[in-house]
Residue frames as qw, qx, qy, qz and C-alpha x, y, z in Angstrom:
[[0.333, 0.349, 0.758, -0.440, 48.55, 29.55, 46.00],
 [0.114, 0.602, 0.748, 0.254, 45.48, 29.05, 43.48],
 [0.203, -0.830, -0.515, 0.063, 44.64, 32.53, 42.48],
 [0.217, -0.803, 0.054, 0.552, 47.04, 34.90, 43.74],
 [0.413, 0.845, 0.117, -0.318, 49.03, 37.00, 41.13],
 [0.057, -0.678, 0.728, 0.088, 52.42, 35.86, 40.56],
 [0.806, -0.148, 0.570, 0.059, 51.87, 32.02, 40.46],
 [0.171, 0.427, -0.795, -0.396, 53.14, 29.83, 37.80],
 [0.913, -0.023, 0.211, -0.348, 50.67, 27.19, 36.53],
 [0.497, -0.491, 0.685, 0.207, 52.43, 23.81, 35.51],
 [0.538, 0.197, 0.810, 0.124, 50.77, 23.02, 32.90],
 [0.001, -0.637, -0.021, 0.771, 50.72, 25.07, 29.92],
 [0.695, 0.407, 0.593, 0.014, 48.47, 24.93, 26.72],
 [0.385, 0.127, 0.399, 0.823, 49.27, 26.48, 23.22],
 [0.287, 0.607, 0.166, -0.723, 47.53, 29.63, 22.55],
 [0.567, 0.636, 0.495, 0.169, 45.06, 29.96, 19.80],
 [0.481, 0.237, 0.348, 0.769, 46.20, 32.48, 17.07],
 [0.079, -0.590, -0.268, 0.757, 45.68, 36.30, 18.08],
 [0.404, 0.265, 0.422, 0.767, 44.33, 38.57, 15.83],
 [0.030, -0.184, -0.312, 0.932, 42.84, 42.10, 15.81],
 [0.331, 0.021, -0.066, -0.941, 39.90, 41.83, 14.43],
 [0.058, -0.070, -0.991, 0.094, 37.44, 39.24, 15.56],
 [0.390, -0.212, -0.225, -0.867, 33.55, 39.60, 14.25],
 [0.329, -0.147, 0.723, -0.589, 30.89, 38.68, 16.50],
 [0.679, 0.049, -0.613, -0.401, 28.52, 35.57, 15.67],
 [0.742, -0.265, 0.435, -0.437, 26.53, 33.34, 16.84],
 [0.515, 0.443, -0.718, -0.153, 28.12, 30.14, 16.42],
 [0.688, -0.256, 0.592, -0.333, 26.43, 27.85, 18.58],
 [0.261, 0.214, -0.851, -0.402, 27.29, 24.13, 16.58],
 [0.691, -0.046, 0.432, -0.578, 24.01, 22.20, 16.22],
 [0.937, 0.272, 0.187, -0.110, 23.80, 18.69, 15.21],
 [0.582, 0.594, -0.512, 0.215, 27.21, 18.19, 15.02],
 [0.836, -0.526, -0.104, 0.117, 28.49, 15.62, 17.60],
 [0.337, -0.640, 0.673, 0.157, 31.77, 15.50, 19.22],
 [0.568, 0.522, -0.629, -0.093, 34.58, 13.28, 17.43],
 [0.795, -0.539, 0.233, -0.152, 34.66, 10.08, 19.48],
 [0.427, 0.499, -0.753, -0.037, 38.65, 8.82, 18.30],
 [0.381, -0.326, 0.819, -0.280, 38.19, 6.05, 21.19],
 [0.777, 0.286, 0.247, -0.503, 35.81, 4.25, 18.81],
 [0.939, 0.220, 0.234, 0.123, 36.41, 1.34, 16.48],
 [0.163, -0.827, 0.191, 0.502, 39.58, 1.93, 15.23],
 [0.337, 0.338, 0.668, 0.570, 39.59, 0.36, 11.75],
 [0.233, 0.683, 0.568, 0.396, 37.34, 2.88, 11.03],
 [0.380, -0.604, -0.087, 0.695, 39.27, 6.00, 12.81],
 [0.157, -0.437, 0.119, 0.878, 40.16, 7.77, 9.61],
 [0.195, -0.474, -0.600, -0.614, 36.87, 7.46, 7.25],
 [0.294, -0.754, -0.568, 0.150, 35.00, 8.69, 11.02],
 [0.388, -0.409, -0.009, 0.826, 37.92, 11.42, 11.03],
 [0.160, 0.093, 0.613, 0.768, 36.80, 12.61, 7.39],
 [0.181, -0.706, -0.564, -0.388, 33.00, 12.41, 7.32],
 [0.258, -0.845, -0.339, 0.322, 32.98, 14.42, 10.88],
 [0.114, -0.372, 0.268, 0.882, 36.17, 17.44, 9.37],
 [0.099, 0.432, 0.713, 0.544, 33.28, 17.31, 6.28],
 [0.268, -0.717, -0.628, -0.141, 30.74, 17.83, 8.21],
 [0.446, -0.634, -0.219, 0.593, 32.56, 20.58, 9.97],
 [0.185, -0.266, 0.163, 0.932, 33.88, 22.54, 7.39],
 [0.021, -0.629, -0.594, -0.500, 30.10, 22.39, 5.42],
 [0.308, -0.768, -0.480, 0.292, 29.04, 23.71, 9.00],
 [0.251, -0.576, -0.023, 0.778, 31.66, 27.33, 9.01],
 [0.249, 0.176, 0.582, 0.754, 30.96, 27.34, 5.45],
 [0.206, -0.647, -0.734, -0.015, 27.31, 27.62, 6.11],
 [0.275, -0.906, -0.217, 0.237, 27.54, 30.48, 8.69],
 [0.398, 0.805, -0.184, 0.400, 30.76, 32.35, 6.49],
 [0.522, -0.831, 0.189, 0.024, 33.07, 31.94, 9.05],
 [0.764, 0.434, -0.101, 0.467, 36.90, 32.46, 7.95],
 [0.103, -0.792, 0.424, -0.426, 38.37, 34.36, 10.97],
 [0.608, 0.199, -0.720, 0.268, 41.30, 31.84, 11.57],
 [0.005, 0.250, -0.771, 0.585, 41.04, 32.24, 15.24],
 [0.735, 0.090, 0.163, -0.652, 36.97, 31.77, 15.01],
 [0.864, 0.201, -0.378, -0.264, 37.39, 28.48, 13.01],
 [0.202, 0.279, -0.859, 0.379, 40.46, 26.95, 15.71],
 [0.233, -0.236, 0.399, -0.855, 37.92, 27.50, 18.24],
 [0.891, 0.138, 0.022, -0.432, 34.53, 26.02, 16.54],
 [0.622, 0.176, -0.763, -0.016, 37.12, 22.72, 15.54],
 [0.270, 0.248, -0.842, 0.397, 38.42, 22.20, 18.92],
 [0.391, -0.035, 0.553, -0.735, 35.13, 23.01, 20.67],
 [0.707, 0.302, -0.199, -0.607, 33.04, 21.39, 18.76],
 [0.753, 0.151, -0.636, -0.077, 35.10, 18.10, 18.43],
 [0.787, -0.566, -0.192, -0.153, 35.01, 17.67, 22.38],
 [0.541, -0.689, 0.478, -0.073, 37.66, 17.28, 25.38],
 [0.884, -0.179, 0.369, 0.223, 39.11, 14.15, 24.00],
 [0.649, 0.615, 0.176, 0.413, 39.89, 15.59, 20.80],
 [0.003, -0.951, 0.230, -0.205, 41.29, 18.94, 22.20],
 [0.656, -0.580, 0.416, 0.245, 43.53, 16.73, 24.58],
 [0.830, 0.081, 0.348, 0.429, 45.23, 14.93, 21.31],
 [0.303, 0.902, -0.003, 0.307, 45.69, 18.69, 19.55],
 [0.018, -0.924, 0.207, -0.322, 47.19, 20.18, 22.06],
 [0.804, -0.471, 0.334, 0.141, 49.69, 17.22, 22.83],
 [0.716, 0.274, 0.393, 0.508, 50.93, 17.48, 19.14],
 [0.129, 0.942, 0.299, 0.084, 50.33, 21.21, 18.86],
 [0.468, 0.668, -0.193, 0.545, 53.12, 23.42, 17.47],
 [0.406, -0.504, -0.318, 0.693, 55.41, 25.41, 20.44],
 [0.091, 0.008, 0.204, 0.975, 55.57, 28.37, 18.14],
 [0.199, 0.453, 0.662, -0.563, 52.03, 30.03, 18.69],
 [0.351, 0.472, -0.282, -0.758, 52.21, 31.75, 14.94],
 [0.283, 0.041, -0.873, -0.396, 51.82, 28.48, 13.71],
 [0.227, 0.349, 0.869, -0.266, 48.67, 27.47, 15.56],
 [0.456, 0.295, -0.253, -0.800, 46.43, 28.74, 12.39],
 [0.874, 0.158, 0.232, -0.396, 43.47, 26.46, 11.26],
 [0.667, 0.571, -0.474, -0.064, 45.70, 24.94, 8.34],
 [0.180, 0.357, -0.858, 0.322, 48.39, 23.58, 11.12],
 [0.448, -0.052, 0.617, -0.645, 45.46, 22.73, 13.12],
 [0.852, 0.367, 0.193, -0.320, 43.74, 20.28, 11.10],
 [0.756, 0.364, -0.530, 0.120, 47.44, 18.85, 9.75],
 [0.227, -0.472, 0.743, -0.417, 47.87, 18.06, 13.57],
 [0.642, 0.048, 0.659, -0.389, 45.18, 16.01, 13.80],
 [0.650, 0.532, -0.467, -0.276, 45.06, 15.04, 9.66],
 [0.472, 0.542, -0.675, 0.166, 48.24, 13.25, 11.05],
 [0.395, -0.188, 0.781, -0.447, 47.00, 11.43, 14.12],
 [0.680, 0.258, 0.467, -0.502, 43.56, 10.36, 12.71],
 [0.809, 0.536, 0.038, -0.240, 44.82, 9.29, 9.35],
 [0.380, -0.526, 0.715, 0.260, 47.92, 7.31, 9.62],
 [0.162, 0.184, -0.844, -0.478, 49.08, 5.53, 5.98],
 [0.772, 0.059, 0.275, -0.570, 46.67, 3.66, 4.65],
 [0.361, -0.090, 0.868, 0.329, 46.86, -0.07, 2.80],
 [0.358, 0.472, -0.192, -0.782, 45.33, 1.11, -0.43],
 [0.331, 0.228, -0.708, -0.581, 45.04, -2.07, -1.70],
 [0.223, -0.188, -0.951, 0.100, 43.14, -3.75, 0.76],
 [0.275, 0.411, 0.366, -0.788, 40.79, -0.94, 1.27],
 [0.361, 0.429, -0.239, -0.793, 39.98, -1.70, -2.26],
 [0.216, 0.138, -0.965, 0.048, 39.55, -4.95, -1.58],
 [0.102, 0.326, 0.707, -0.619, 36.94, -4.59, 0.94],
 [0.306, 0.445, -0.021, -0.842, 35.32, -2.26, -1.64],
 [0.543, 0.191, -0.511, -0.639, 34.94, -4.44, -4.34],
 [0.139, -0.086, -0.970, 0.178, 33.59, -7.31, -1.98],
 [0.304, 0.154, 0.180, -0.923, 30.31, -4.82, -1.47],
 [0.114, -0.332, -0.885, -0.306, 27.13, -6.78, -2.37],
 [0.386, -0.187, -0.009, -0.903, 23.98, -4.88, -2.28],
 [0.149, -0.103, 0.734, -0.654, 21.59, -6.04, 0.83],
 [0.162, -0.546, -0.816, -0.102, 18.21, -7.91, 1.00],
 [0.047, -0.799, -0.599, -0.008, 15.91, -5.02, 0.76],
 [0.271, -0.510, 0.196, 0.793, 18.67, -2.31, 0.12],
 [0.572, 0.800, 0.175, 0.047, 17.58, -0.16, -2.42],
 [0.727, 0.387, 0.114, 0.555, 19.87, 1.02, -5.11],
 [0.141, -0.953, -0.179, -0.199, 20.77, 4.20, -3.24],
 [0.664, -0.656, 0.144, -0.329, 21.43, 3.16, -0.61],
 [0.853, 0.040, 0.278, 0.440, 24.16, 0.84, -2.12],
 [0.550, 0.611, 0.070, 0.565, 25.63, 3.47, -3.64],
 [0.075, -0.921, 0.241, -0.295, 25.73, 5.57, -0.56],
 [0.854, -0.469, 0.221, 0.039, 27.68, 2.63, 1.07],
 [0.829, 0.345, 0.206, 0.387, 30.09, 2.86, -1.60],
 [0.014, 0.919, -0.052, 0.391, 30.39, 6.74, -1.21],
 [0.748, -0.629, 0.145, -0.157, 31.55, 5.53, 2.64],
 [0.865, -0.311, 0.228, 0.322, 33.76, 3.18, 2.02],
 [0.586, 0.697, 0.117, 0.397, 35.32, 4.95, -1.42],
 [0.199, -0.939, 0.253, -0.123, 36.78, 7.55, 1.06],
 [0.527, -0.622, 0.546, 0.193, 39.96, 5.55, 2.03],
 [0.809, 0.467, 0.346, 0.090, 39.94, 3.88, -1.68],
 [0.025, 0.768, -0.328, -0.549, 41.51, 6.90, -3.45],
 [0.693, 0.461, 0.511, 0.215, 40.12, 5.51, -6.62],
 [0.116, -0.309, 0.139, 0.934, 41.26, 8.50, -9.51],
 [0.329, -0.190, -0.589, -0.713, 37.86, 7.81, -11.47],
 [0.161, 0.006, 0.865, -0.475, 35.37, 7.13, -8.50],
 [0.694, 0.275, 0.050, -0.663, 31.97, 7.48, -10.38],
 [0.712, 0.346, -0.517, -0.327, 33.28, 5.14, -12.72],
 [0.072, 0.100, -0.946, 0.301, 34.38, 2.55, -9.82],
 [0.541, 0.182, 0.597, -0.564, 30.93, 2.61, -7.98],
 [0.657, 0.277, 0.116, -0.692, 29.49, 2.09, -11.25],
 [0.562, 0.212, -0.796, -0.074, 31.22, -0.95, -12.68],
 [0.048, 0.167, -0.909, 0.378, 30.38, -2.52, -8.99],
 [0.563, 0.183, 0.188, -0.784, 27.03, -1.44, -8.89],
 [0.665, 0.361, -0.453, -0.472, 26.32, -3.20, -12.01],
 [0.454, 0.330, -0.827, 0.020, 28.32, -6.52, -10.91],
 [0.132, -0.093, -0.845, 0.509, 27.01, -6.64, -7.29],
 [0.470, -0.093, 0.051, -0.876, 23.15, -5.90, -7.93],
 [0.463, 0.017, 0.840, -0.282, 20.85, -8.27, -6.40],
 [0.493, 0.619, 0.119, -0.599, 18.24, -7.82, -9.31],
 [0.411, 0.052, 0.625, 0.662, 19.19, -9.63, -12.57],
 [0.304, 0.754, 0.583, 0.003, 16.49, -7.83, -14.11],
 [0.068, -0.988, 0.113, 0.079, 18.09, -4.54, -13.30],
 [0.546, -0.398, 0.520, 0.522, 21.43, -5.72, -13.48],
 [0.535, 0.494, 0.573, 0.376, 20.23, -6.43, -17.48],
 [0.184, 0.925, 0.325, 0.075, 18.87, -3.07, -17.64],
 [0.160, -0.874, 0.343, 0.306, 22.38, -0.87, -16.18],
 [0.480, -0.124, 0.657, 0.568, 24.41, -3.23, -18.70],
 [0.411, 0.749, 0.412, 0.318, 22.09, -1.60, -21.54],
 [0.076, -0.978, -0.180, -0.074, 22.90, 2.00, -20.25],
 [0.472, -0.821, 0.170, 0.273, 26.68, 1.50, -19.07],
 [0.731, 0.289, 0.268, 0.557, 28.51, 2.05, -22.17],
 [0.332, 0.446, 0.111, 0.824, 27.53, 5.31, -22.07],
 [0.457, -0.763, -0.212, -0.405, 26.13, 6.28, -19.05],
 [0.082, 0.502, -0.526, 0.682, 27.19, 7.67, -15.85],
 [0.175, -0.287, -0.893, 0.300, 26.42, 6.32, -12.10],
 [0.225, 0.303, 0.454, -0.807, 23.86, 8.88, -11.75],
 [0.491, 0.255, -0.655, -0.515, 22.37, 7.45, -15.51],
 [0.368, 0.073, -0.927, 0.003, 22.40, 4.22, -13.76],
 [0.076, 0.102, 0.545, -0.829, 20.53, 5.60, -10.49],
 [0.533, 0.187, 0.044, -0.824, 17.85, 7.15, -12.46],
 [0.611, 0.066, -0.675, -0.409, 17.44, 3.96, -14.43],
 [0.355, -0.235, -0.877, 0.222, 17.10, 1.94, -11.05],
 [0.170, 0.039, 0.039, -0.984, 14.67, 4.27, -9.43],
 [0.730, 0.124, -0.437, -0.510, 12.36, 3.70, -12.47],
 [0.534, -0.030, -0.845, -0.010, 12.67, 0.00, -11.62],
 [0.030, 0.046, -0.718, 0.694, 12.29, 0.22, -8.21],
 [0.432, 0.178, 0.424, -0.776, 9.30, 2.06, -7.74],
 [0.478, 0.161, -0.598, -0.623, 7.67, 0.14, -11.05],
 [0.340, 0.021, -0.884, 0.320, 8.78, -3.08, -8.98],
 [0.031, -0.010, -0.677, 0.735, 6.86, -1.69, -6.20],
 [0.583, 0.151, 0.021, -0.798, 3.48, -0.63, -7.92],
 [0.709, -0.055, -0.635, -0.301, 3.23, -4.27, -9.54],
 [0.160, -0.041, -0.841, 0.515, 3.60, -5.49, -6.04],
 [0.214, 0.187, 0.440, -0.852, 1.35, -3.66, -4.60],
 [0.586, 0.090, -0.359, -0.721, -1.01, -4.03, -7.71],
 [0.526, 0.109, -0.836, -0.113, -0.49, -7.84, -7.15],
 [0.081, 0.006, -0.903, 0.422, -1.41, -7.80, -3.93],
 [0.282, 0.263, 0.016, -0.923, -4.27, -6.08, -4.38],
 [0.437, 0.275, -0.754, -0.405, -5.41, -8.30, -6.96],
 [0.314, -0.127, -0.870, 0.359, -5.20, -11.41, -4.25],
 [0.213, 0.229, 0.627, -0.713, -7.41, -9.58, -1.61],
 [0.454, 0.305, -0.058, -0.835, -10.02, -9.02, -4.18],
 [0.618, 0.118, -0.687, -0.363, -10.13, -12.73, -5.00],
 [0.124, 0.042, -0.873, 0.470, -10.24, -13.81, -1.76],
 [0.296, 0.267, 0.348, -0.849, -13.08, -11.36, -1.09],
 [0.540, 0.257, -0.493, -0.632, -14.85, -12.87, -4.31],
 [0.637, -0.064, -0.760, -0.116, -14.94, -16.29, -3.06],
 [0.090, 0.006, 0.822, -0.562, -15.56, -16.00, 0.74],
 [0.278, -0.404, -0.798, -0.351, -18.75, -16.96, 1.78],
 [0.290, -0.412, 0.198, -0.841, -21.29, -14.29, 2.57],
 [0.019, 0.025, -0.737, 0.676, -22.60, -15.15, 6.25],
 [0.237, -0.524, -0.594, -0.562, -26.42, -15.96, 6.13],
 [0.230, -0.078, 0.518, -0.820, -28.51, -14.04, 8.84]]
């Protein structure tokens, strides 16, 4: 029976990694969701990456490096579905359940081979968006670049940048700058444009109301 002292449950999970000294902390995880793997699954192991990122910035953050403190914050932290897929692949030997095996359990679910050349495919098909600013293209590049495994990646975003800006104007301007300049060179130079771009707008429009207002006719009383 449920409870008494002798039973035998049937079902029986790996133990996390014992150790003897275990410092207390507050490790509540905020603003980190669960990992949803049930989700699109083309995009399973670039969602697998950005969220282990976003995890290990998090223990970094609060110094946490007691292996049994960092199993814990993964498995809790990445929710019930995730724990179920750990601890169906999860070593028998219990010395081996240390963060390191624990993050090449799942490594190896959530990031099966990849087709390297058609991820770089996809990459250079990027075209920068009606009303995307030049960031903002560049963080979409950041995004996809993860499954790329370019070995020069500054220098990839920026040859694409350059080819796939909407802007000839600007396009002119990063072809002055990209012999020797870097993508953050190129950034700063679009920026400048940007916001320049924006003040003559704004001047221009400006401009318009004040002719409008010049020629209406003034209401006799």
């Amino acid at each position: 029976m449920p409870g008494t002292g002798s039973g035998e449950t049937s079902d029986t999970q790996p133990s996390l990694p014992t150790t003897s000294t275990v410092e207390p902390k507050s490790l509540e995880v905020r603003g980190l969701p669960c990992f949803d793997p049930e989700g699109e699954p083309t995009t399973l192991s670039v969602r697998w990456k950005r969220w282990k990122r976003a995890f290990h910035l998090y223990v970094t953050s609060k110094g946490v490096t007691n292996q049994v403190q960092k199993v814990a914050l993964l498995l809790h932290s990445g929710g019930m579905e995730l724990q179920e897929i750990y601890y169906m692949f999860a070593p028998e030997d219990e010395a081996q359940n240390n963060f390191d095996n624990c993050l090449t359990v799942l490594d190896n679910y959530f990031t099966p081979e990849v087709n390297i050349p058609f991820e770089r495919h996809g990459f250079r098909q990027m075209a920068q968006l009606q009303g995307e600013t030049i960031d903002q293209f560049v963080c979409r590049f950041w995004q996809k670049a993860v499954s790329c495994e370019f070995d020069k990646l500054d220098e990839a975003i920026r040859d694409q940048l350059i080819e796939k800006c909407r802007d000839p104007e600007l396009q002119w301007k990063l072809l002055e700058k990209a012999q020797d300049g870097t993508l953050t060179v190129l950034q700063d130079v679009a920026r400048v444009h940007e916001s320049v771009k924006l003040q003559m707008q704004s001047l221009e429009t400006s401009s318009k109301d004040d002719q409008v207002n010049a020629v209406r006719p003034v209401d006799p009383k």
